[in-house]
N, C-alpha and C positions, 0 to 999 in steps of 0.2 A: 843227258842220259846218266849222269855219273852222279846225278842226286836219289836217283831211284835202285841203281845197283851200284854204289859206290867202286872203285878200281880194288879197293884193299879187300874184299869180297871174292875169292877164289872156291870156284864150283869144287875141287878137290877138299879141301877146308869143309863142305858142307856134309854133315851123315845123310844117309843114306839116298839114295841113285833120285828118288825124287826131287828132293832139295838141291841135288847136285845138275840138276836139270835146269831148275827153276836160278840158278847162280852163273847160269851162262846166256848171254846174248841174243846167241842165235836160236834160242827159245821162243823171243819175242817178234811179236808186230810190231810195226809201229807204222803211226796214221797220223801226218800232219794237214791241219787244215788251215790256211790264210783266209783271217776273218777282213783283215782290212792291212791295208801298208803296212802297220806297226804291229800287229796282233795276231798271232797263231795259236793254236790249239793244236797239242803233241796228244796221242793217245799211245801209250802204250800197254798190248796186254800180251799177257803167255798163251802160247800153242800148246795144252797140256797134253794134247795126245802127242806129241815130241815131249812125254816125261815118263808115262807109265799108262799102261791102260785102267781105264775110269779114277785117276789120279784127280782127285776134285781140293783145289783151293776155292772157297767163297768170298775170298776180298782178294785176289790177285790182278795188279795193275794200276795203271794211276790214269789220270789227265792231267796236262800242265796248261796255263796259258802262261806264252811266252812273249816279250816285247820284241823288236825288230833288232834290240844289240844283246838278246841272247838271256836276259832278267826273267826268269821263275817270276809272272806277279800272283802268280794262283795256283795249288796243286790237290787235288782233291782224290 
């Protein structure tokens, strides 16, 4: 999680109440799905209506696939 909102990243640090949203945690979902023993798929995306009413980011969120000791092999 700390590749996608890094820890030095503090919502206070961000201008204005939107982006100060979108820099905290609890903003987000998050969806993991076990493809197989070794391989996960992390989804994480923003709950924008927890930021601003019709607050619209168009590329907000990622997908990771993850190996079973925690390796980023894919983030898109």
């Amino acid at each position: 999680m700390n590749d996608y909102l890094p820890p030095y990243i503090k919502a206070e640090d961000q201008q204005g109440p939107e982006f100060q949203c979108l820099a905290r945690w609890d903003t987000y979902r998050t969806v993991v799905t076990q493809a197989n023993e070794n391989l996960f798929f992390v989804l994480l995306s923003p709950d924008l209506s927890k930021c601003a009413p019709g607050f619209i980011v168009p590329d907000a969120g990622a997908e990771y696939a993850i190996d079973g000791q925690g390796r980023i092999l894919s983030k898109r």
